[in-house]
C-alpha positions in Angstrom: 96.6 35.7 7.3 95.0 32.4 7.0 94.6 31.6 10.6 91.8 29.3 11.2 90.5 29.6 14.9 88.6 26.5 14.4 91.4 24.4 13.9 92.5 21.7 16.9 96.3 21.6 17.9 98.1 18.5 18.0 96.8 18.6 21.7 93.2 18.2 20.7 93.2 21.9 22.0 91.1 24.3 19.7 89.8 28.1 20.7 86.4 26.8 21.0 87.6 24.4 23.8 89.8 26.8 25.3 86.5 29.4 25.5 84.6 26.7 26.8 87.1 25.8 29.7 87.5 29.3 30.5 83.4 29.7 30.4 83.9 32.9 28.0 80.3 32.9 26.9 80.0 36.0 25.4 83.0 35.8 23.3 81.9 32.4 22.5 78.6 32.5 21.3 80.0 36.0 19.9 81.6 34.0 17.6 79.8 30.9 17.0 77.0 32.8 15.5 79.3 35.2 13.4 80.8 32.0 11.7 77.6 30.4 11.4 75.2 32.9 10.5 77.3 34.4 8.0 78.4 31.2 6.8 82.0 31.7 7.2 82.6 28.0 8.1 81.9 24.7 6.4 79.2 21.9 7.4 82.6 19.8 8.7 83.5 22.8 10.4 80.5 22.7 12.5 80.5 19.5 12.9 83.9 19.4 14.6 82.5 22.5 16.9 79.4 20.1 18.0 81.6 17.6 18.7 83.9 19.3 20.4 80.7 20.8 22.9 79.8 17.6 23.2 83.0 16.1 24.1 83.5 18.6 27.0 83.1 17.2 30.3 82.3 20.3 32.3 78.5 19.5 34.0 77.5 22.9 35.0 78.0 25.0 31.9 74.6 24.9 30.6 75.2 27.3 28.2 76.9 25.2 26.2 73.2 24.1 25.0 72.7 27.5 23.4 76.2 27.3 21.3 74.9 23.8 20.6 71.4 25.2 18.8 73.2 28.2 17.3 75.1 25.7 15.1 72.1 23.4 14.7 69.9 26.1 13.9 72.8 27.3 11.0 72.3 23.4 9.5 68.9 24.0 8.4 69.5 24.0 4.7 71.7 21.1 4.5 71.8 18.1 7.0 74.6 17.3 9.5 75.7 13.5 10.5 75.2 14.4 14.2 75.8 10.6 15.7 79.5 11.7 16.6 78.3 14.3 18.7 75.9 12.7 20.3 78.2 9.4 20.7 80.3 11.6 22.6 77.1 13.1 25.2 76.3 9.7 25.8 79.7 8.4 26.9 79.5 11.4 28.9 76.7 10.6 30.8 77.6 6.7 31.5 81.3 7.4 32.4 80.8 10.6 34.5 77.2 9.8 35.7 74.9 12.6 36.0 73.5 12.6 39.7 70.5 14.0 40.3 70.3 17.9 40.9 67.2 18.6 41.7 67.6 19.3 45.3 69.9 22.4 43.9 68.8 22.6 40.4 67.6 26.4 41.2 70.4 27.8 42.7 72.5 25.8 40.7 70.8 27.4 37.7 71.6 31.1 39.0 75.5 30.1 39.1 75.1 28.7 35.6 73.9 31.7 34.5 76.5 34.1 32.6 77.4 37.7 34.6 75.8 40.6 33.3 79.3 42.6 33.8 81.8 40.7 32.0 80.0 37.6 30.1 82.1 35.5 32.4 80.4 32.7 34.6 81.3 33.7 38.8 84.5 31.9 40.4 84.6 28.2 40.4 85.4 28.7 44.3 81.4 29.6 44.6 80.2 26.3 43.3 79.9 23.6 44.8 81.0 20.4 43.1 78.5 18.2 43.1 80.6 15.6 41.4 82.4 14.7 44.9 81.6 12.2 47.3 82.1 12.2 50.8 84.6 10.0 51.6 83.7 6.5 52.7 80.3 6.9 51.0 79.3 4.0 48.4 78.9 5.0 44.6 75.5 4.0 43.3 75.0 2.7 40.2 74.9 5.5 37.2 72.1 5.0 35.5 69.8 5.2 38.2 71.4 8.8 39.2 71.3 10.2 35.6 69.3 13.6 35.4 67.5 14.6 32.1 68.1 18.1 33.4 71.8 17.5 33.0 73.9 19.5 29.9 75.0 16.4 28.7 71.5 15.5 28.7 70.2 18.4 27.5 72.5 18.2 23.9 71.9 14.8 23.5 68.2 15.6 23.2 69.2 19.0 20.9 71.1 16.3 18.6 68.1 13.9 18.9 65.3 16.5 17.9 68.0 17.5 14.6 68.0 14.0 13.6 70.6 12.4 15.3 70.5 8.6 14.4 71.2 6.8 17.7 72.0 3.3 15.4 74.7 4.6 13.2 78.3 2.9 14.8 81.6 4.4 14.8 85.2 2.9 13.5 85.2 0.6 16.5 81.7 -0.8 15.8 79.9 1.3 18.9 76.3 3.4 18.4 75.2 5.2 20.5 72.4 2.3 21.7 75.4 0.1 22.5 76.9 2.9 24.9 73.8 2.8 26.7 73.5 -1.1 26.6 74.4 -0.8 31.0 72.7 2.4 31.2 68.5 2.0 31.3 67.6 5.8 31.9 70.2 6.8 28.9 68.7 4.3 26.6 65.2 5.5 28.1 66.0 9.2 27.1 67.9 7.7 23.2 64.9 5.5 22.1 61.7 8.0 24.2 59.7 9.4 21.2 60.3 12.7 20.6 57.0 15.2 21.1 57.2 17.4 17.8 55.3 20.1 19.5 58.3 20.7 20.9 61.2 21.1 18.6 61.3 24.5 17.2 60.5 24.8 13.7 63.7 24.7 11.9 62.6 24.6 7.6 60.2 27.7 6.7 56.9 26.1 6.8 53.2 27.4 5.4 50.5 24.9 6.4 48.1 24.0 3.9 47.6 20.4 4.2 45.1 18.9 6.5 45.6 15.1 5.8 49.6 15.7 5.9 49.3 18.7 8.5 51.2 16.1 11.4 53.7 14.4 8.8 55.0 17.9 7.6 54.8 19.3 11.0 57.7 16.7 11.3 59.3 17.4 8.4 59.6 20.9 9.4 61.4 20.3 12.7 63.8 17.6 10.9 62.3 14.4 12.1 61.8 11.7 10.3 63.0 12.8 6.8 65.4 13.3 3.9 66.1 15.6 1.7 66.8 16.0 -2.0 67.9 19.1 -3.5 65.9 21.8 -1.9 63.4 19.6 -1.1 62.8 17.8 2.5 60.2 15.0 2.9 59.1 12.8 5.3 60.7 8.8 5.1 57.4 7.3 5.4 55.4 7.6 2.0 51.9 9.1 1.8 50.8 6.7 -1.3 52.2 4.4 -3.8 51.0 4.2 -7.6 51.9 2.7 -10.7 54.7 4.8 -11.2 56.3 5.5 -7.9 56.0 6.2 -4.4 54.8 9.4 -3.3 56.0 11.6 0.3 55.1 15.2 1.5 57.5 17.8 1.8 58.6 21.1 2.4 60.7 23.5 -0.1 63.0 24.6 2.0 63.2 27.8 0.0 59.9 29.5 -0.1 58.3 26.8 2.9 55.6 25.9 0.1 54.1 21.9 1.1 54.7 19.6 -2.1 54.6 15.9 -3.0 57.9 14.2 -4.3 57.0 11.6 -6.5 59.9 8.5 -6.7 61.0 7.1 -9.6 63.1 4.1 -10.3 65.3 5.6 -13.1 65.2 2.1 -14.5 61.8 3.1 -15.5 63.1 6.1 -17.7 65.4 4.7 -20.4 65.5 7.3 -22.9 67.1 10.8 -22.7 63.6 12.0 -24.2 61.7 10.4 -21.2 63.1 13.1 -18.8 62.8 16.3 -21.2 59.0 15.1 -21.7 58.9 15.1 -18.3 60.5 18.1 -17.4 57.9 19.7 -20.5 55.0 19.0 -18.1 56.2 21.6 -15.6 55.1 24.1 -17.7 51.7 23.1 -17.9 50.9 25.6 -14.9 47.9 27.3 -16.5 45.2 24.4 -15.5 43.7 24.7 -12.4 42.2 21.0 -12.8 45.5 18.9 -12.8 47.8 18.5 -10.7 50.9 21.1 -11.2 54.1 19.7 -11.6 56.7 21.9 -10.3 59.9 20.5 -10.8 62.3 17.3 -11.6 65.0 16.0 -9.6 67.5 13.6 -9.8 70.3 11.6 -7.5 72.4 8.3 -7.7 69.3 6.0 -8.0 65.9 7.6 -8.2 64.5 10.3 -10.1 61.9 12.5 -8.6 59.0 15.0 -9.7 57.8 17.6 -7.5 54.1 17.6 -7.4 51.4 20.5 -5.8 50.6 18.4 -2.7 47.2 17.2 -2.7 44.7 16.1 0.6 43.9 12.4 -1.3 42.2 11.0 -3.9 38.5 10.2 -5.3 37.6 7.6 -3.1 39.2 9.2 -0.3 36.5 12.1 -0.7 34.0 10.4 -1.7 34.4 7.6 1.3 31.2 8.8 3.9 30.6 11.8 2.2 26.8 13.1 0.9 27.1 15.1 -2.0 24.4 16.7 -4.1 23.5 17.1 -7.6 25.0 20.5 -7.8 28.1 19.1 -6.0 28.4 16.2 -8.0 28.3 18.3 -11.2 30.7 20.9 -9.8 33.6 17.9 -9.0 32.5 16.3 -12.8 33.0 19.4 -14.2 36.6 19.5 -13.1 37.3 16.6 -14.4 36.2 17.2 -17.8 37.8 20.4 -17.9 41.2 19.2 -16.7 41.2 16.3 -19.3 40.2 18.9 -22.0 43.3 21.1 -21.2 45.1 18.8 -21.4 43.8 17.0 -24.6 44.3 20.5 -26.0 48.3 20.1 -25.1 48.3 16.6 -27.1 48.6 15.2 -23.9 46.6 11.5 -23.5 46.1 10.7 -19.8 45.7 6.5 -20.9 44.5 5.9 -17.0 42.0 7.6 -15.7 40.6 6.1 -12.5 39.6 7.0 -8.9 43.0 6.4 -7.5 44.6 9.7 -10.3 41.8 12.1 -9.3 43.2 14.0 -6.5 41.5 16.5 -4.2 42.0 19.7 -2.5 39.9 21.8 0.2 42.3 24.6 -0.1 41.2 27.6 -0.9 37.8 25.9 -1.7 37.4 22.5 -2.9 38.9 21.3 -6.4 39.5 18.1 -7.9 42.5 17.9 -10.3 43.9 15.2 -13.0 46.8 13.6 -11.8 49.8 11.2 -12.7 49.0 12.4 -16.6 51.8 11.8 -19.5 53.5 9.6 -17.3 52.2 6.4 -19.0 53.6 6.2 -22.4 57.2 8.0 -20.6 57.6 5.2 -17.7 57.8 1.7 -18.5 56.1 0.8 -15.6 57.2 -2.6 -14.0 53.6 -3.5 -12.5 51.6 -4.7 -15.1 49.3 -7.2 -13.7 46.0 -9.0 -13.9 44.9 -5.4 -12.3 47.0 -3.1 -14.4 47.4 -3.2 -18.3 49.7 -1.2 -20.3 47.4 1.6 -21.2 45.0 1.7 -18.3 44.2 0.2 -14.9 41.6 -2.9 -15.0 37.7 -1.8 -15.5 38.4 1.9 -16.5 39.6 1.2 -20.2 37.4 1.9 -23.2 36.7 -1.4 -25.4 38.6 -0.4 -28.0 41.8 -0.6 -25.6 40.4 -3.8 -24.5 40.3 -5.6 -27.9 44.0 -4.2 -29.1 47.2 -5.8 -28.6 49.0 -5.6 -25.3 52.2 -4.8 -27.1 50.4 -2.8 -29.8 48.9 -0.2 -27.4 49.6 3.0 -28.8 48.3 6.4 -30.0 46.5 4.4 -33.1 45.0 2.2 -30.6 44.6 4.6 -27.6 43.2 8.0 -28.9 41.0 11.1 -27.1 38.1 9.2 -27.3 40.0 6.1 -25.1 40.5 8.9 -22.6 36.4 10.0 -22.6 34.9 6.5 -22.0 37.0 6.5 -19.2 35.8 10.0 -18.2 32.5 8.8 -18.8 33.1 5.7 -16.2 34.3 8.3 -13.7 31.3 11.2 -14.3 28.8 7.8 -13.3 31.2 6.9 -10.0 31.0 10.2 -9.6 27.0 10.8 -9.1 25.8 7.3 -8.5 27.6 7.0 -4.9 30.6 4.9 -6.2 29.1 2.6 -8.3 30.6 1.3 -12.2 28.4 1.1 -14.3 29.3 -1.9 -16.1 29.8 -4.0 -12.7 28.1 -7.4 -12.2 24.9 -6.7 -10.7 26.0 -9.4 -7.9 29.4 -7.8 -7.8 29.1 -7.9 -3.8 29.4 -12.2 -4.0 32.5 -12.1 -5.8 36.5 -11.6 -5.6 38.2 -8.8 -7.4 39.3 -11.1 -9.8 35.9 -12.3 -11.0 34.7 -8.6 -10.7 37.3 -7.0 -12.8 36.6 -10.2 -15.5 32.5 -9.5 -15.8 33.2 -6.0 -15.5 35.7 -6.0 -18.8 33.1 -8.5 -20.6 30.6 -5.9 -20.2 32.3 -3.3 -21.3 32.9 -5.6 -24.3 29.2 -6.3 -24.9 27.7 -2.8 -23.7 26.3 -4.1 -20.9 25.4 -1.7 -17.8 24.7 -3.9 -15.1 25.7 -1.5 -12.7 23.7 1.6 -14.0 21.9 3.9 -11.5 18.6 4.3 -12.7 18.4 7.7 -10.6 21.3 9.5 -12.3 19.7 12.7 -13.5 18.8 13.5 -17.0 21.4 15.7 -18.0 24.1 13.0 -16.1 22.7 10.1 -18.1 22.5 11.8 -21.5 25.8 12.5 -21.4 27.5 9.5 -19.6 25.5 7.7 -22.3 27.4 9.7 -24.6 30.8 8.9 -23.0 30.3 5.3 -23.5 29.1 4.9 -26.6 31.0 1.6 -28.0 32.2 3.2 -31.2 34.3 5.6 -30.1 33.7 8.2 -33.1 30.2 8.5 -31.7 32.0 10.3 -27.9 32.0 13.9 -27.5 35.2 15.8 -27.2 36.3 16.8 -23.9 35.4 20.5 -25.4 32.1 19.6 -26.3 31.4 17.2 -23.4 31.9 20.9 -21.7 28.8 22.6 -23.6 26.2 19.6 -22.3 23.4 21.3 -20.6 24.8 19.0 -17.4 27.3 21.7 -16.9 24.9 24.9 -17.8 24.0 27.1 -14.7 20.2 27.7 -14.3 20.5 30.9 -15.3 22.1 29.3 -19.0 19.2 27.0 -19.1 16.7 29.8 -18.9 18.2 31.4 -21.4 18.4 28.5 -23.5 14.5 27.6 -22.9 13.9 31.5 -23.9 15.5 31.1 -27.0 13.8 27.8 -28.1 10.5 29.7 -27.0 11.2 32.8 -29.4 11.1 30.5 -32.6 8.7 30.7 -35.2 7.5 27.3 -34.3 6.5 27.7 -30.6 5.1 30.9 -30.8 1.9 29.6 -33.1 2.4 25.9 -32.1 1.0 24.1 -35.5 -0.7 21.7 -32.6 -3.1 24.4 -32.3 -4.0 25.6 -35.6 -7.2 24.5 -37.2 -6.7 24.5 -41.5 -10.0 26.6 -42.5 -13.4 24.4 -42.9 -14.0 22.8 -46.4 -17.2 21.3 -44.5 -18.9 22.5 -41.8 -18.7 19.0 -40.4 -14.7 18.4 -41.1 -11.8 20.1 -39.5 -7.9 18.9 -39.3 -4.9 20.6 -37.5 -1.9 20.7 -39.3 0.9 18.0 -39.2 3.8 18.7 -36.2 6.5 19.7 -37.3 9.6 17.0 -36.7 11.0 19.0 -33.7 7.6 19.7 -31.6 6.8 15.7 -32.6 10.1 14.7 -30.8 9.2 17.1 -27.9 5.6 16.2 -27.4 6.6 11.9 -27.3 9.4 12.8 -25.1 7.5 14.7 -22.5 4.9 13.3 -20.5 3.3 15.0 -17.9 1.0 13.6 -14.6 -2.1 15.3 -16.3 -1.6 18.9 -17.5 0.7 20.7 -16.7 -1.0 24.0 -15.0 -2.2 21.5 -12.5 -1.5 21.2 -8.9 0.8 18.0 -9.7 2.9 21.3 -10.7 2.6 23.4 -7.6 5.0 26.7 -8.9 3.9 26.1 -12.3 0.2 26.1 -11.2 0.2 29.3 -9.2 2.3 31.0 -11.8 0.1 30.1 -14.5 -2.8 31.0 -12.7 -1.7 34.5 -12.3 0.2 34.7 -15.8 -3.8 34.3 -17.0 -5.3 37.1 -15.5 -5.3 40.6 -17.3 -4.0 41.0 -21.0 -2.2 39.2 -22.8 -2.4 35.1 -24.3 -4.5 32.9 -22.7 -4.6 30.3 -25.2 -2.0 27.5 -24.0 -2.9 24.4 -24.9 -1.8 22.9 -21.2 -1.3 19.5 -22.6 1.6 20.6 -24.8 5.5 20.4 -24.0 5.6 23.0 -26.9 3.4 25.6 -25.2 5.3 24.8 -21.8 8.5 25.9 -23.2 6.3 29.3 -25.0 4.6 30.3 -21.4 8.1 29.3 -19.5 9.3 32.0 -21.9 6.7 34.3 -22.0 6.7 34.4 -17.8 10.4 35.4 -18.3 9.4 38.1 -20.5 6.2 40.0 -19.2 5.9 38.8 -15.8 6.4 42.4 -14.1 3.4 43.3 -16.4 1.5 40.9 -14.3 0.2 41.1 -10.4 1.6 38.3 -8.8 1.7 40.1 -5.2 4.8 40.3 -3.6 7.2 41.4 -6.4 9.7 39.8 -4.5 8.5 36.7 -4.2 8.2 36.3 -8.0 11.5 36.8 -8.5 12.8 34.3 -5.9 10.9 31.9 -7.9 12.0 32.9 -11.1 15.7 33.7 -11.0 16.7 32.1 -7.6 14.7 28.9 -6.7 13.9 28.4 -10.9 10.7 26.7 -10.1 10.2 25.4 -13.3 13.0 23.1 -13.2 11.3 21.4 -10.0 8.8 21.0 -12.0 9.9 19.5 -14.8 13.4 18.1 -14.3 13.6 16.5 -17.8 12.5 19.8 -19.7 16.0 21.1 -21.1 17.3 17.7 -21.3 14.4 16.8 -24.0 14.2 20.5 -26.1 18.0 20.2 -26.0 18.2 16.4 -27.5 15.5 17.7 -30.3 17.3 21.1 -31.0 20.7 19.0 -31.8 18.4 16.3 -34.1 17.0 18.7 -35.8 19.8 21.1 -36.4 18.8 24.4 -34.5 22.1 24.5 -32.6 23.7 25.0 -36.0 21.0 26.7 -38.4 19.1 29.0 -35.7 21.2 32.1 -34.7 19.6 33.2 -31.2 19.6 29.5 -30.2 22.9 28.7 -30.8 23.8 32.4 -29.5 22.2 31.0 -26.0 23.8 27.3 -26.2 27.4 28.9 -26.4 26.8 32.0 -24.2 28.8 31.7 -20.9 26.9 34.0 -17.9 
């Protein structure tokens, strides 16, 4: 029939007063949660019942607080203006004054509490009415009498923990601070921080984060945040970048932690600006950059919905000790995010510490962030820092030279993308250093730093290389940052360097190498028959066992004890049948016996079959050893060709196990 029992009468009167008056709790909260649960009535709707529990005066009626949380609790999805209601507790409390109960508070308590046999709270003729003074006796001041214990109390700090906002006036210019200007305790309880730990969770929440763990445990409760869309996020923002200012969040549907990225839409003049940016949600399938999940917009900003990450480079890297292995797991990621997305046509135009991102959870991953935003957002902070392909220090030298208003994809190519890579792969392993930094870069401002530093990069000059970067790291760093940037590697083939083969690939590889014709009768050995008893020659190396045997240098021979594994394998490898003929000078017969020990060394005795096998396939000895080995037979198999021209060798250099 239409009839709203919401609505108030011209009185003021509406059913939910009436209920209230009568202290019909039962019926009430019957129907409180039937409207709100089902969502039968509107967010004004509620509003108007808040207010109107709020408004009552009745002191004792503490259940009034669990009508109050019922509709609060309804609100989740969508926030509530709750500074009427609370306007209305606080005048409440000042003009009725909330005396202190705790002398009574328990018995009190049991006469507040509802009647098991008809919902109905027991006669008003049993309570005693605290409110009434004996006659003659002086009224103290109110706000030294007011009780946090108190229902009026009690809502005020529901609204509070929902997000009241205690500044916001009404039509006659009063908040809810100015009500309490005469009242110390009220203004106490108003402006008292609020413990999270204990506000129920109101937005479904699954913690990940460990950084943002506290700011979303606020954001979860409704403290301290906004919303947009389905998305809520804290006010205060986690990090600010070139392109925006970033918060955590929550999505409110599935309770999945994200980052909300903030846009000024004057950044994003074109139409195709946002499509390319919505394009890049699809680019789920990387597990090395950073997934964007969504894009929102309102009045003024425009947002994108990021995975939430724990920080950035420097943020990991800041105190931590990693290894080599470590350090070639996090490069690794790198490399392989930028090749995904190279493989979309997607340029990145600004690597740097600050867009490598980190996560520990489920294990620990770094990812490519804020990529194909560059050439989208006309970014409004271009600086002495910032350029407009690339931050300062971390741009490749053909950026450097071009145009500032010519920067584009003639000038800024895949290769632009790699010597940046390059400068991060070095950051990366050498503790945080660049590697085209002044050598006295410690004595001087940023300024002068970033100056030298870009000079360098102009000349080729690598002040700031670490001379203890591993082989395999400086081979292909070197690589990276080669000045003509048709000399880089792909981001593919940066992938196949023997810096990112496991052990086990690098045996394999050395196995491989050992089977050729070559290194199974090294020519270093072979004596050309006599044409005088007095005479004899070897024949001339071959170009690929020349390269190895002036790139290798050992501390004496090699089946020495300078080699500790490598001696007592060797020793043992000799014994019984089989070649004993190595020449134990040679990097060529190194790489024959390292293969021939893979082959036939359970035809030998070496004791404890075990322990020969830890050395081989789990500690792989041989690499202690001789650190530079693979790097060397590697840099002569690509001179020479044998990665193209030799089957079972370029079978082992493309073999993933």
């Amino acid at each position: 029939m239409g009839l709203d029992p919401w609505i108030a009468d011209k009185q003021g009167e509406s059913l939910l007063s009436v209920l209230i008056k009568s202290e019909a709790f039962v019926l009430t909260r019957a129907l409180i949660e039937v409207a709100c649960k089902e969502n039968y009535v509107t967010n004004d709707v509620k509003l108007s019942l808040l207010n109107v529990i709020s408004k009552d005066e009745s002191k004792h009626t503490h259940w009034k607080t669990i009508l109050a949380e019922v509709i609060l609790n309804s609100a989740i999805t969508s926030r509530l203006s709750l500074d009427s209601p609370l306007r209305f507790c606080c005048r409440n409390i000042v003009q009725l004054g909330m005396f202190d109960e705790k002398a009574d508070s328990t018995q009190q308590k049991a006469n507040d509490e509802p009647s098991d046999d008809d919902g109905q709270s027991p006669p008003k003729k049993r309570r005693k009415d605290d409110s009434v003074k004996a006659q003659g006796e002086k009224e103290e001041p109110n706000e030294e009498r007011v009780s946090y214990d108190s229902v009026h109390c009690k809502i005020a700090k529901q609204l509070l923990s929902h997000g009241a906002d205690i500044h916001i006036q009404d039509s006659s210019g009063m908040s809810c601070l100015d009500i309490a200007q005469d009242c110390p305790s009220l203004k106490d309880l108003l402006t008292k921080p609020i413990e999270v730990d204990t506000i129920s969770i109101l937005i479904p929440w699954t913690s990940v984060s460990h950084k943002s763990k506290r700011i979303l445990a606020k954001v979860a409760r409704r403290q301290e945040c906004e919303m947009v869309d389905q998305i809520w996020y804290c006010k205060d923002y986690i990090a600010r970048g070139a392109f925006g200012v970033i918060f955590a969040g929550i999505n409110q549907n599935d309770g999945r932690e994200v980052a909300l990225k903030r846009i000024e839409k004057l950044g994003m003049k074109r139409r195709k600006d946002k499509r390319e940016i919505k394009n890049l949600t699809a680019l789920a399938d990387c597990e090395q950059v950073v997934r964007y999940i969504s894009f929102l917009e309102d009045e003024h900003f425009s947002y994108i919905v990021l995975e939430l990450m724990e920080g950035n480079l420097d943020e990991y890297l800041d105190g931590s000790k990693i290894d080599v292995n470590q350090a070639t797991d996090l490069c690794k990621h790198i490399v392989m995010g930028l090749e995904f997305l190279h493989r979309q046509n997607i340029l990145h135009r600004d690597l740097k510490p600050a867009n490598i991102l980190y996560k520990v959870h489920p294990k620990t991953c770094l990812k490519i962030a804020d990529f194909g935003l560059s050439h989208i957002i006309d970014s409004v902070s271009t600086t002495v820092y910032r350029t407009g392909a690339g931050t300062r220090c971390w741009i490749s030298p053909e950026v450097l030279t071009s145009k500032p208003d010519s920067v584009n994809k003639d000038h800024f190519a895949r290769a632009s993308d790699m010597f940046s890579c390059g400068l991060l792969v070095h950051y990366i392993f050498s503790g945080q250093k660049h590697p085209f930094y002044p050598a006295d870069y410690a004595s001087k401002n940023a300024l002068q730093v970033c100056t030298e530093t870009e000079g360098n990069i102009m000349k080729g000059t690598m002040e700031g290389w670490d001379e203890s970067l591993p082989p395999e790291t400086t081979h292909l760093v070197k690589k990276m940052l080669e000045r003509n940037e048709k000399d880089r590697p792909s981001a593919e083939k940066a992938l196949e360097h023997p810096l990112f083969w496991s052990k086990k690939e690098k045996v394999e590889f050395l196995k491989a190498v050992g089977n050729q014709k070559e290194f199974q009768c090294p020519r270093s050995k072979k004596i050309l028959p006599r044409t005088r008893p007095s005479r004899t020659r070897t024949v001339p190396l071959t170009p690929i066992e020349t390269d190895l045997e002036n790139g290798i240098k050992f501390k004496g021979n090699w089946n020495t004890s300078s080699y500790g594994n490598t001696h007592v394998i060797h020793r043992k490898i000799m014994t019984g049948t089989g070649r004993k003929d190595y020449a134990i000078w040679s990097a060529v017969d190194l790489v024959r016996f390292i293969r021939n020990v893979y082959k036939h060394f359970k035809e030998k005795t070496f004791g404890t079959p075990v322990r020969i096998e830890e050395m081989l396939f789990k500690a792989f000895v041989f690499f202690d050893d001789f650190p530079d080995l693979v790097m060397e037979v590697y840099k002569a198999v690509t001179t020479h060709g044998w990665d193209k021209t030799r089957d079972d060798v370029k079978f082992a250099m493309n073999k993933k196990y």
